[in-house]
C-alpha positions in Angstrom: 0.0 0.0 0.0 1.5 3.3 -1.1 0.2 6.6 0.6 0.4 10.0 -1.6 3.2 9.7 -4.3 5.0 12.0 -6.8 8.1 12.5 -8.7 9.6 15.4 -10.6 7.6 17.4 -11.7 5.1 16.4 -14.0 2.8 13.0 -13.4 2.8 14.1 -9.6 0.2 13.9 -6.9 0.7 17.0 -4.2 -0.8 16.7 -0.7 -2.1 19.7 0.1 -2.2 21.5 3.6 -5.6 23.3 3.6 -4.9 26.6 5.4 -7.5 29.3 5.4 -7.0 32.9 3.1 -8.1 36.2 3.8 -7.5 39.0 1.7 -6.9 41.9 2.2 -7.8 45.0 0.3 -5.6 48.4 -0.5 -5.8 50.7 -2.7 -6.7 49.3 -6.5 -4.1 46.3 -5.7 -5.0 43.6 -3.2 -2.4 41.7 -1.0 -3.1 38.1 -0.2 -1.8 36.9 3.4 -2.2 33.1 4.9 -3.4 32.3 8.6 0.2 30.7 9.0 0.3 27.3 10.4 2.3 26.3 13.7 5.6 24.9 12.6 5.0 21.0 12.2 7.2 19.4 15.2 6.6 19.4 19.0 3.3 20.9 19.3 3.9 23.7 16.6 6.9 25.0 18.7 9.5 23.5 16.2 10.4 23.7 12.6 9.7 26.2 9.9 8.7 29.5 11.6 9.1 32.3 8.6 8.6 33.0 5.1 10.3 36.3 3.9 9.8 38.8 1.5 8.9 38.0 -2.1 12.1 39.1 -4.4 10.5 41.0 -7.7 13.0 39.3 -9.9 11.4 35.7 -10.0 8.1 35.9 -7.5 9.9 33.5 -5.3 10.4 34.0 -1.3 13.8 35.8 -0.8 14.3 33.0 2.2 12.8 30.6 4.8 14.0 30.7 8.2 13.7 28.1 10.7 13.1 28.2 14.7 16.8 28.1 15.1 16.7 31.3 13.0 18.7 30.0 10.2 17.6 32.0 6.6 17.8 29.8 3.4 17.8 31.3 0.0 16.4 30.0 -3.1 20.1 28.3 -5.0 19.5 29.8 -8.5 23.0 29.4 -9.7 23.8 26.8 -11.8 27.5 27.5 -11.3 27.3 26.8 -7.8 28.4 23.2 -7.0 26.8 23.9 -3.4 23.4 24.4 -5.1 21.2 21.7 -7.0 18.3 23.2 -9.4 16.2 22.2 -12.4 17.6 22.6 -15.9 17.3 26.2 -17.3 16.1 26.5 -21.2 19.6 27.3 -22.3 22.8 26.6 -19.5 25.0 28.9 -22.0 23.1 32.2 -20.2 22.4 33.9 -16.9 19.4 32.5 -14.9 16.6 34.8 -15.6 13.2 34.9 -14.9 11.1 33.7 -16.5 12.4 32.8 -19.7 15.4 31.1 -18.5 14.4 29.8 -15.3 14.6 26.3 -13.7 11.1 24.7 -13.4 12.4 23.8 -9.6 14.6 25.1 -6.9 15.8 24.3 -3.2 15.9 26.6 -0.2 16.9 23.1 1.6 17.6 19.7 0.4 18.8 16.4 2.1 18.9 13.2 0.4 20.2 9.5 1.8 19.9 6.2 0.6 20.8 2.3 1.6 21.4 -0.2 -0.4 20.6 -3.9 0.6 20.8 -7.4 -1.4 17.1 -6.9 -2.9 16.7 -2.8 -3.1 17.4 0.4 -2.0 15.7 2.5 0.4 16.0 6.0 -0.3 15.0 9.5 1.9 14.3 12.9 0.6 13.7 16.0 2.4 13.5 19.6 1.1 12.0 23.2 0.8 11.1 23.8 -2.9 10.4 26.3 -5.1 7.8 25.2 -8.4 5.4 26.1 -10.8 2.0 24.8 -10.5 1.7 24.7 -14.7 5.4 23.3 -15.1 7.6 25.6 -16.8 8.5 28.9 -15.3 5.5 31.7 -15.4 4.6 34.4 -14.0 1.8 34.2 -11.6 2.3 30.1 -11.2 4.9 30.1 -8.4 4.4 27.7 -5.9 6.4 26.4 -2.9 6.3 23.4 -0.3 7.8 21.3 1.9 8.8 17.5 0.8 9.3 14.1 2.8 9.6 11.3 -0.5 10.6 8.0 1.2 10.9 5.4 -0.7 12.3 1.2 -0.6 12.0 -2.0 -3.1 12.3 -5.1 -2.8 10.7 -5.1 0.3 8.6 -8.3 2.0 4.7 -8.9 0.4 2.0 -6.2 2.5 4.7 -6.3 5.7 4.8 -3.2 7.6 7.9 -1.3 7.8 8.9 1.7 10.2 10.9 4.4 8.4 12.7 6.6 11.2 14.4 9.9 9.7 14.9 13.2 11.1 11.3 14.6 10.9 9.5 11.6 12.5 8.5 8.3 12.4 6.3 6.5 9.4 4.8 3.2 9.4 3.7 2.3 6.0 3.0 -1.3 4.2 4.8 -2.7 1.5 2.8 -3.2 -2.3 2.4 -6.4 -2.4 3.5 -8.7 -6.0 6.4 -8.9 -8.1 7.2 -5.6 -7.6 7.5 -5.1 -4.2 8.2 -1.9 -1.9 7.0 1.7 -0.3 6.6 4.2 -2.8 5.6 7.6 -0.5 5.9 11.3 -1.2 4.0 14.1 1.3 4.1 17.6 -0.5 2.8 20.7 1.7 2.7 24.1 1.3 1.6 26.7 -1.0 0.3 24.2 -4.0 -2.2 26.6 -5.3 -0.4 29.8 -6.7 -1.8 33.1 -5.0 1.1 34.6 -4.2 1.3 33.6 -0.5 4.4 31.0 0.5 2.7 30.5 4.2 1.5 27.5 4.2 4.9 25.9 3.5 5.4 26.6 6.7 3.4 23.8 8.4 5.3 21.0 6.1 7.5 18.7 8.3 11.4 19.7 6.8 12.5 22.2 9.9 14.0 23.0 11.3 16.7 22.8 8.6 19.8 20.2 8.5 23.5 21.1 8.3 26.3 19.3 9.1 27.7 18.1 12.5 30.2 20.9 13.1 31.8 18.2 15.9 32.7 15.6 12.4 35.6 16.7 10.1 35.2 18.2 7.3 33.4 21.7 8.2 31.2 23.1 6.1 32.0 24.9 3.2 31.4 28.7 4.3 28.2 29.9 4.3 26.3 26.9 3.6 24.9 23.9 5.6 26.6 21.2 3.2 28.3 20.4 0.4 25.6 18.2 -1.5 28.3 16.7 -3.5 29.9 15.1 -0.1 27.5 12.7 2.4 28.3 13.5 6.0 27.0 13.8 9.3 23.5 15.9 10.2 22.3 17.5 13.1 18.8 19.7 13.0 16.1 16.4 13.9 13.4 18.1 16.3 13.6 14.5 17.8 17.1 13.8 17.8 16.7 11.1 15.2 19.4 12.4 13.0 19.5 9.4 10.6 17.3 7.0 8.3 16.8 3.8 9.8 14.2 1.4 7.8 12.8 -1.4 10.4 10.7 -4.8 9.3 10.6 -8.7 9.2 13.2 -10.8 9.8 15.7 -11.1 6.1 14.3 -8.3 4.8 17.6 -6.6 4.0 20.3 -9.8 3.8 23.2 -8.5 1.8 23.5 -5.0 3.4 26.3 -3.6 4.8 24.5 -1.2 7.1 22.5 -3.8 9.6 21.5 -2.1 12.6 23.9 -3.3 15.5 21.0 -3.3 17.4 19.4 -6.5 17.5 16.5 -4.9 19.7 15.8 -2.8 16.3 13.5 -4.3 13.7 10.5 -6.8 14.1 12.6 -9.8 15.3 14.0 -9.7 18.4 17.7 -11.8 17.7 17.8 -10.8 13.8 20.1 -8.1 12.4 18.8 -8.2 9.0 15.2 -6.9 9.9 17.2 -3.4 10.4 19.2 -0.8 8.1 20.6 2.3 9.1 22.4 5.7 7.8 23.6 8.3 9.2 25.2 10.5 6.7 23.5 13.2 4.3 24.1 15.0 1.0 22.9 18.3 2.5 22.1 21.6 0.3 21.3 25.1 2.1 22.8 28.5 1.4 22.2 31.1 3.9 20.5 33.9 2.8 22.9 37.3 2.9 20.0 39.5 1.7 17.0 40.4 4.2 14.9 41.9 1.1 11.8 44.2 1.7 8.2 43.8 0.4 5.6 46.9 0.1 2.4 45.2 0.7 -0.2 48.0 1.3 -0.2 51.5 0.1 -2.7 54.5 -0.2 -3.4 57.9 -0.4 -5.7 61.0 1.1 -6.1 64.3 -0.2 -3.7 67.0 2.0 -3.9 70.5 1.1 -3.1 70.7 -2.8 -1.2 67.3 -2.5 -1.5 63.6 -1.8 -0.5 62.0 1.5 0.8 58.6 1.1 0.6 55.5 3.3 3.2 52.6 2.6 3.5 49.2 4.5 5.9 47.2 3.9 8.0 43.8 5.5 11.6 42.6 6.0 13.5 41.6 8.5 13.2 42.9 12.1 16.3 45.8 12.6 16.6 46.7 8.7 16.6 49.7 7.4 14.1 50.7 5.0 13.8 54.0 3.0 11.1 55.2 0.8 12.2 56.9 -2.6 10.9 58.3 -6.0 10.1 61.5 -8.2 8.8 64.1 -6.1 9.0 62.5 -3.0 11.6 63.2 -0.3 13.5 60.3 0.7 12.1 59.2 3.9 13.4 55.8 6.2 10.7 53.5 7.3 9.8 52.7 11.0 9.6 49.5 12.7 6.3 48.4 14.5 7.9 47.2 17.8 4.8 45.4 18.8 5.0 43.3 14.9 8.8 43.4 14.6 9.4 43.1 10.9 6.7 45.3 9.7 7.5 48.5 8.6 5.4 52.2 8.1 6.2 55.7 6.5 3.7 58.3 5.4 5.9 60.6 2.9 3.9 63.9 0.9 4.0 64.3 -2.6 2.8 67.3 -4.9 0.9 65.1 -7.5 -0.1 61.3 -7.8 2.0 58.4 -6.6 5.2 58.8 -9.1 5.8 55.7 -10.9 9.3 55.3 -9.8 8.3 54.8 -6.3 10.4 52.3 -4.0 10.8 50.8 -1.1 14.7 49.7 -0.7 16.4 48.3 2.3 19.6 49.7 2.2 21.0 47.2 5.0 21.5 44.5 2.1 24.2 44.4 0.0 23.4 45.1 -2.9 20.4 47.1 -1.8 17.2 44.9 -2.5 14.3 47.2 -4.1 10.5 46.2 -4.8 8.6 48.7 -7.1 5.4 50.0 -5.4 3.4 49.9 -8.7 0.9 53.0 -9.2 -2.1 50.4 -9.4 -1.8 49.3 -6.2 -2.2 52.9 -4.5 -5.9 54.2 -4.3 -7.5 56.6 -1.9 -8.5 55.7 1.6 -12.1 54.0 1.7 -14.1 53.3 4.4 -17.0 51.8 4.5 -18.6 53.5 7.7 -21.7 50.8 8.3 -23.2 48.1 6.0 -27.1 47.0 8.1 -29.7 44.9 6.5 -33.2 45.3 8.2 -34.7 41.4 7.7 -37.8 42.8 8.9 -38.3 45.7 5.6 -35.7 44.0 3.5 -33.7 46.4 3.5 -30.0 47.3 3.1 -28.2 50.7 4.0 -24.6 51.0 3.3 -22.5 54.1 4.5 -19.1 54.9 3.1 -16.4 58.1 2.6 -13.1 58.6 0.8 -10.1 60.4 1.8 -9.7 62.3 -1.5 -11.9 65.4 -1.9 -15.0 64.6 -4.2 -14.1 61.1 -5.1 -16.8 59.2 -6.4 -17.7 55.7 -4.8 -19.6 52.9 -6.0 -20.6 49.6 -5.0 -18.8 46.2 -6.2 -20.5 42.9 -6.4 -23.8 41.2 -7.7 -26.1 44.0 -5.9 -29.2 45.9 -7.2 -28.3 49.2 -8.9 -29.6 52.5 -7.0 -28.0 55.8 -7.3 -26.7 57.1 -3.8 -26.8 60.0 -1.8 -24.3 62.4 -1.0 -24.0 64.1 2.2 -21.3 65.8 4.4 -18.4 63.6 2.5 -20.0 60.7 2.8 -21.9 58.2 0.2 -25.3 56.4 1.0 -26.5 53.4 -0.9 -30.5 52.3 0.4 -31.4 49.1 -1.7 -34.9 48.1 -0.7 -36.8 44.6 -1.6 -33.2 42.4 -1.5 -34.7 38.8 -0.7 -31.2 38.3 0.6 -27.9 40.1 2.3 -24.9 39.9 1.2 -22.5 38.3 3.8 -19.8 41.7 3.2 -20.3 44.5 0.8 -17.3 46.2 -1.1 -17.0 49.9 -2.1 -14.7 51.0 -4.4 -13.0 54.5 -5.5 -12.6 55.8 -8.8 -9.5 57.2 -7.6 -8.3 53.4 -7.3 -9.5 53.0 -3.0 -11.7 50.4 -1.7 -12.9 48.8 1.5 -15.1 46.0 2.4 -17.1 45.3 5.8 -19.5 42.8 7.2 -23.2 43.3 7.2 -24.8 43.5 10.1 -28.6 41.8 9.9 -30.9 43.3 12.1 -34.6 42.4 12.8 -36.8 39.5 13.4 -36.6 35.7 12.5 -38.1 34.2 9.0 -41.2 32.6 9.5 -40.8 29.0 9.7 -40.8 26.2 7.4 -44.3 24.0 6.7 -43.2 20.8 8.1 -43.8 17.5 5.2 -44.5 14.1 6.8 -42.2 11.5 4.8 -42.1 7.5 5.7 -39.4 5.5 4.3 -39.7 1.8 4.6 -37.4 -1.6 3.5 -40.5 -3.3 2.0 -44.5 -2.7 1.5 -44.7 -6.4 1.3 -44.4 -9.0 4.3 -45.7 -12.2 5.4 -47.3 -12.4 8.7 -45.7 -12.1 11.7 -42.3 -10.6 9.6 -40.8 -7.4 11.7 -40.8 -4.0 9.0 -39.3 -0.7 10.5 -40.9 2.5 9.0 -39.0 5.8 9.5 -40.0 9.1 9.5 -36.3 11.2 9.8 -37.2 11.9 6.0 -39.5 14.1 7.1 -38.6 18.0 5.9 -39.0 21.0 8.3 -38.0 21.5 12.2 -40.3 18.6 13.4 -40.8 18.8 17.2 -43.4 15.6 17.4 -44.1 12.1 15.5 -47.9 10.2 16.3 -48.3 6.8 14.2 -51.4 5.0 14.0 -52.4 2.0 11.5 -55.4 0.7 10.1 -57.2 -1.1 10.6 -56.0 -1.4 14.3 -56.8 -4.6 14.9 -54.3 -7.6 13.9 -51.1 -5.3 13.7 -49.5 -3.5 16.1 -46.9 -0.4 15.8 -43.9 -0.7 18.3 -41.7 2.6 18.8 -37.8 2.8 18.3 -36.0 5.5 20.1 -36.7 8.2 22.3 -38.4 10.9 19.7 -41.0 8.1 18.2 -39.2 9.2 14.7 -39.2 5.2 14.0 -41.7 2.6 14.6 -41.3 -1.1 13.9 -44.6 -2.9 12.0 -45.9 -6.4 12.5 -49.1 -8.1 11.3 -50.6 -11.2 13.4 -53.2 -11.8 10.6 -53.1 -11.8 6.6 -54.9 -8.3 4.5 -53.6 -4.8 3.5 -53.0 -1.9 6.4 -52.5 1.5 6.2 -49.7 3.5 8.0 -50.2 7.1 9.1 -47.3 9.1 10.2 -48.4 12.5 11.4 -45.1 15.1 12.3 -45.8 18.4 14.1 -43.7 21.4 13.6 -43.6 25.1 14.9 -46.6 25.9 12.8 -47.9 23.4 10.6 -48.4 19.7 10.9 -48.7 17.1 7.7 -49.5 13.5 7.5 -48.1 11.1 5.3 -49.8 7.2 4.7 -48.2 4.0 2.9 -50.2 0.9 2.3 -48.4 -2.4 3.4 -49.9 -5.5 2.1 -49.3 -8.6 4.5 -49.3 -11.8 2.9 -50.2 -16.0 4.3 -47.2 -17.1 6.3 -47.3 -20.1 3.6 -46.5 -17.8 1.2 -42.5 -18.7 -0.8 -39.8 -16.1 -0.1 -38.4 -14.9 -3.6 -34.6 -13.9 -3.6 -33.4 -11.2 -5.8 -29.5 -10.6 -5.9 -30.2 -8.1 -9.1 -28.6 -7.4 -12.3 -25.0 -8.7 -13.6 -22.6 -5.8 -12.7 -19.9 -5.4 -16.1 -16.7 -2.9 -16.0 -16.3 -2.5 -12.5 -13.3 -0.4 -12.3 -10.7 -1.6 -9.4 -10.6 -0.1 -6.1 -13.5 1.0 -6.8 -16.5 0.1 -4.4 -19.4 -2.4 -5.5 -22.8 -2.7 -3.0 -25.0 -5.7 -4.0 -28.4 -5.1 -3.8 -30.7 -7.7 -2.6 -34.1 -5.0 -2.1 -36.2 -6.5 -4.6 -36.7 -9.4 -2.8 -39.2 -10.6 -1.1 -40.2 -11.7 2.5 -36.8 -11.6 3.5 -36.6 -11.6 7.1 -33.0 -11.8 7.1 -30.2 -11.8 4.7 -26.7 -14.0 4.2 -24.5 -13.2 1.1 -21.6 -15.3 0.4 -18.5 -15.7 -2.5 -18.4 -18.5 -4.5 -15.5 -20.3 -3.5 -14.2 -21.2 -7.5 -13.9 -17.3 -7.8 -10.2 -16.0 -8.7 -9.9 -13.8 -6.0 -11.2 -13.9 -3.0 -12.9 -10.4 -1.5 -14.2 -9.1 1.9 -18.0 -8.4 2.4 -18.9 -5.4 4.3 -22.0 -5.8 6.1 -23.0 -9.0 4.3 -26.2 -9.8 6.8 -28.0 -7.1 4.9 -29.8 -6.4 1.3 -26.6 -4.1 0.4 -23.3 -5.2 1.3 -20.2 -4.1 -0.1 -17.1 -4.9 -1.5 -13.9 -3.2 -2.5 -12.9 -4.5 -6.8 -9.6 -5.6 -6.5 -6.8 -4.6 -8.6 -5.6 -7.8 -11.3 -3.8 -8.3 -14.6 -6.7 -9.2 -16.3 -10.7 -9.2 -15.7 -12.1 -11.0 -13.0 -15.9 -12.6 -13.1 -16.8 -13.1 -9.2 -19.5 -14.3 -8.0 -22.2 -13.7 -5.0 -24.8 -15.8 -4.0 -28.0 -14.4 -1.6 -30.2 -16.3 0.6 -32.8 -15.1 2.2 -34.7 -16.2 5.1 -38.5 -15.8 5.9 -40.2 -15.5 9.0 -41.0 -19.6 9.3 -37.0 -20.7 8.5 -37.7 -21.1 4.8 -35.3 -20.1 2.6 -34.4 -19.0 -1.0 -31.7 -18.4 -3.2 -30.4 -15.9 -6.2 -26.8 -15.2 -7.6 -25.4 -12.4 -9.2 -22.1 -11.5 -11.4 -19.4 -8.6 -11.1 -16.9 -8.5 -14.3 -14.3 -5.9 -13.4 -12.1 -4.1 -15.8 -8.3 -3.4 -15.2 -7.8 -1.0 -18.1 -5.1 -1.2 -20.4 -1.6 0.9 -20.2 0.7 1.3 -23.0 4.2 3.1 -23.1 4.9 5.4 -25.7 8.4 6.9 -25.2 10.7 5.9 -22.5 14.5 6.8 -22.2 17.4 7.6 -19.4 19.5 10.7 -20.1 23.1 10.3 -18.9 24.1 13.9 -19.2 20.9 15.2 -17.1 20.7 11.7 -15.2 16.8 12.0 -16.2 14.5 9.1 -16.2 11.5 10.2 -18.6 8.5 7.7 -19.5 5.3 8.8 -21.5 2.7 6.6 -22.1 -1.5 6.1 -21.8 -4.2 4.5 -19.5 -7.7 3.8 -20.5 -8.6 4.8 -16.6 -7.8 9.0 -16.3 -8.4 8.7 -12.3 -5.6 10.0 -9.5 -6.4 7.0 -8.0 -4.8 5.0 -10.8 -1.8 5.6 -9.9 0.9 4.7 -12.7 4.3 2.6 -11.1 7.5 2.5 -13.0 10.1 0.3 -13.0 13.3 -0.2 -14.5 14.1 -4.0 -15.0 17.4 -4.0 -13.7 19.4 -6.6 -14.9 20.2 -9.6 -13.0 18.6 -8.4 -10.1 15.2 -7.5 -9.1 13.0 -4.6 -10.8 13.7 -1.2 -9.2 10.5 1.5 -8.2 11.4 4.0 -10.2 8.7 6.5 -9.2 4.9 7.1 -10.1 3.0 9.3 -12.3 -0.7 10.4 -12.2 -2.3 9.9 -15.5 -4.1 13.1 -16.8 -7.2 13.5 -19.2 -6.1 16.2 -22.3 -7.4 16.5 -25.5 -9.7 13.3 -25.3 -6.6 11.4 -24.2 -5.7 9.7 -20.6 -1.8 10.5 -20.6 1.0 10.3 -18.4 4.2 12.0 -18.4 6.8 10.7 -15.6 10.1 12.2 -14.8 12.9 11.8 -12.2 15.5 14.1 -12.2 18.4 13.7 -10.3 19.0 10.2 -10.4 19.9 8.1 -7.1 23.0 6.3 -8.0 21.5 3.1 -7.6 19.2 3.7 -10.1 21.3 4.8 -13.0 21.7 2.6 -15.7 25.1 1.9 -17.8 23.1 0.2 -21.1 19.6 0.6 -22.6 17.4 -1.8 -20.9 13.7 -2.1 -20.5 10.9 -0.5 -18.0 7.5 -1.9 -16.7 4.4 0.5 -16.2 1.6 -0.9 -13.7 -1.3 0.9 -12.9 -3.1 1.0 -9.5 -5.5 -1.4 -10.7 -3.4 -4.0 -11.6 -3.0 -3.1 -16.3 0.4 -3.8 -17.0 2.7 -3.0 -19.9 5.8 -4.3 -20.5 8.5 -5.0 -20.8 9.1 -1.8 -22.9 12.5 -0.7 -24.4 14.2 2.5 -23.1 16.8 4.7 -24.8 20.0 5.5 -23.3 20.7 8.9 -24.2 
């Protein structure tokens, strides 16, 4: 079993933190900002603690910084041999954004891996810079945090406990020829909005750097050489190593056993137990501080403007404000927000378009443009009341620039304001519903937004609607029925039954409310239910006829239809409701089926099932018996066929120079959940997990594209070989040539 997987790039499944947004909105611009998430380790007191300021040369997070205050920045030169990055269009120029940018990048990167006689197990940790699209754009930058973890060769559906520095993870190993763990978490910032927050909850912090106490130091001003493995410290838990733990001869042939014989899942064996504890570690730490302008307006002074700026750095930078016409003024710190700075600097005209923030503390200076849109004059919406009692909604607002006119944003009723004293008064009578906020906007670029307030009395209640829902309108005599009312729409606040005629049935009640009551006939004929449900102002009554038949009378078993292309890992329910009499129910699998498959609930009409995954279809086979009231049975059977899909490989290949795996091919199932599995048939030993791709509808065609860049020495190949694609439902194709490039 393989939790949330992923590889380069492209053919990747992301795990996705869910954090909540609010925006916030300034002038004609609007700044995003996250709800930031606790760091990830010891109750959100450990790990990632700080994203800074966007740099407004690629869109990218100048740095990260941990809660041992160490500041990574994005490794964008390819010249670097401390840095590792995605390929740039053309390696013969300078990195530029974004038409010669890598499609991925590292704030922080550690990587280990342990071979054993059968496989290797391999760890990957990082902070990474993407693009949601794939190639480098504008407006799809994305970061997050990675844990990949990944093993072969591993023992059939055993569970294995993989120890690295940022915790512990139990997963099973996929069971069948190819055997092994195959897990990648991605969290962070995966949808791009300009906000790198959420990164900050993923699990790869606090950061790690080599053991200053082992020879050799690090190379000045970075955590690691990544070319060189080597000791780590950094783990929250102290657990600075990989250690892979499971059955007894699961790694035979290694020569990094645990010493431990404690370790693993036997309690003599050695070989149920691999361990590293060396690193190829990447982090550069970050000389620039940067600065980010993320609100700015303006209010009429005198025969001028006055400008507001806001902006973020570091705490104890030095921050100026320049441009045309405006004297050169140095930000202030908010002591209570370190980190957040303020100026308000006059100007003779409009916002010049040369304006900048710069923080002169970095060298060279970093600079963000304050762009002209994002300044508009200061809105504010004064009050914003609905009256639920005339319909009725009043919205108050004023501008700080001298006769600016305001309007109202959104799906609202037009109506032409009044103007009074400064201020701007929208009355929009007969709304059926408030909004939840309203937004005013300048035509000098301002706008504000504010919660309405509801005032008035409550909305006359629902009619309440009597509904009975029942298993069956036909039983023998003496057979139990339950009839239940919770259909019922509306606040109900009673249920009274009654049946007719009254005589030779009686109505039982289930529950405290009375919303159920259980039927049963002593004598043969046709009754009639009543349900009658009383609300706040209303009541209804609701009737079904049940027909009670002879207790002679034959149960007749109905399993239903034959089932054909049930897709794998997909979830079948039987359905046994059309038959008749049953008093209870028993499904069972024929025996002489393929595979064999768990019933969920199989003493009712609808069990279920989970379709397994195969090679080829399956035909299995269920067989219902019901049971009447007097012990007599009856019989029905019914068929599933599933459908495994097919997978084809159009392309595959192994690029020496970029030590690049790349595998295209095609599934007839376009689900995430059929997951795509590649491996490389290694000769004369086992077949190797490559990685996984998720297969992708386009154009009419289910396609996937998988990539691994970066290569793990153990899985480079010297001579063209061959590859085998699997899908999560069991299609396989292969063996399929690859090209050695």
């Amino acid at each position: 079993m393989n939790t949330t997987t992923g590889t380069g790039r492209r053919g990747r499944t992301l795990l996705v933190a869910v954090v909540a947004l609010t925006l916030t909105v300034v002038g004609a611009g609007f700044v995003a900002s996250a709800i930031s998430p606790p760091p990830a380790h010891q109750q959100g007191t450990v790990g990632l603690k700080q994203v800074g300021p966007i740099d407004e040369a690629n869109g990218f997070p100048l740095w990260y910084k941990d809660t041992n205050n160490v500041k990574l920045e994005l490794c964008l030169d390819p010249n670097d041999s401390n840095c590792i990055m995605g390929d740039v269009p053309d390696p013969t120029k300078p990195v530029s954004f974004p038409d010669n940018f890598p499609d991925e990048a590292f704030w922080s990167a550690a990587e280990t891996s342990i071979d054993y006689g059968s496989g290797t197990a391999q760890l990957v940790t990082a902070v990474e810079a993407a693009f949601a699209g794939g190639p480098a754009k504008a407006g799809d930058q994305v970061s997050f945090g990675r844990i990949r973890l990944r093993a072969s060769g591993l023992v059939d559906n055993a569970e294995y406990t993989l120890t690295h520095p940022f915790g512990v993870d139990r997963l099973t190993a996929e069971p069948g020829a190819f055997k092994g763990i195959n897990m990648t978490e991605d969290i962070g910032a995966l949808t791009p909005d300009g906000v790198f927050d959420q990164t900050l909850g993923s699990r790869p912090g606090p950061f790690l750097k080599w053991d200053p106490a082992v020879a050799p130091a690090a190379p000045a001003g970075y955590l690691g050489d990544v070319t060189q493995e080597h000791a780590v410290v950094g783990s929250p838990y102290n657990t600075n190593f990989f250690r892979v733990e499971g059955p007894r001869g699961s790694f035979t042939g290694s020569t990094q056993l645990c010493q431990d014989p404690g370790l693993g899942n036997d309690p003599v064996a050695l070989d149920d137990c691999i361990q590293t504890n060396t690193f190829f570690v990447q982090g550069k730490l970050a000389t620039r501080m940067g600065v980010q302008a993320t609100q700015a307006s303006y209010s009429t002074s005198g025969a001028g403007q006055m400008l507001d700026i806001f902006a973020t750095s570091e705490t104890g930078q030095q921050i100026v404000v320049k441009g045309s016409g405006v004297p050169q003024t140095r930000m202030r710190e908010d002591a209570s927000r370190p980190g957040r700075y303020y100026a308000r600097v006059l100007t003779d005209g409009p916002p010049p378009s040369d304006l900048v923030v710069t923080n002169v503390s970095d060298s060279p200076a970093t600079v963000d443009h304050i762009a002209p849109s994002l300044f508009g004059d200061k809105v504010h919406v004064a009050s914003a009341v609905y009256d639920n009692d005339t319909r009725t909604l009043t919205i108050v607002a004023e501008s700080g620039a001298d006769g600016a006119t305001l309007s109202l944003r959104g799906d609202l009723p037009r109506v032409t304001p009044t103007v009074a004293q400064g201020r701007t008064t929208w009355t929009i009578p007969n709304l059926a519903v408030p909004p939840p906020e309203v937004t005013v906007t300048s035509a000098e670029g301002g706008s504000d937004s504010d919660d309405v307030v509801v005032t008035g009395g409550e909305d006359t209640a629902l009619d309440v609607t009597a509904v009975i829902t029942s298993d069956a309108t036909q039983v023998q005599t003496n057979q139990t029925l339950t009839l239940d009312g919770l259909a019922s729409a509306g606040t109900v606040s009673s249920y009274a039954w009654s049946v007719t005629p009254a005589t030779g049935a009686r109505l039982t009640p289930v529950g405290a409310n009375g919303s159920s009551v259980t039927f049963v006939a002593t004598a043969a004929g046709t009754y009639e239910v009543a349900l009658t449900v009383s609300g706040r102002s209303s009541t209804s009554t609701a009737r079904t006829t049940i027909t009670v038949a002879s207790p002679n009378v034959a149960p007749v078993a109905d399993a239903g239809t034959d089932l054909a292309g049930a897709i794998p890992t997909s979830t079948v329910a039987l359905d046994g409701t059309a038959s008749q009499y049953a008093s209870a129910y028993a499904w069972t699998q024929a025996g002489t089926d393929p595979v064999q498959v768990t019933l969920k609930n199989p003493g009712t009409a609808n069990p279920t099932f989970v379709v397994p995954a195969s090679t080829q279809p399956l035909t299995l086979t269920f067989t219902l018996t019901i049971t009447d009231v007097n012990g007599t049975t009856a019989t029905d059977a019914v068929r599933v066929v599933t459908d495994p899909g097919t997978v084809s490989v159009a392309s595959a290949s192994y690029k020496r120079g970029n030590q690049e795996w790349r595998v295209r091919g095609s599934a007839k199932h376009c689900s995430a959940s059929n997951l795509m599995s590649i491996y490389w048939n290694k000769p004369a030993a086992a077949p190797v997990l490559l990685g996984t791709a998720t297969p992708a509808l386009a154009l009419g065609v289910c396609d996937f594209d998988f990539r691994l860049k970066n290569t793990p020495t153990a899985l480079r190949p010297t001579a063209a070989g061959t590859v085998t694609v699997r899908s999560a439902y069991g299609a396989e194709s292969g063996p399929s040539g690859f090209a050695l490039q």
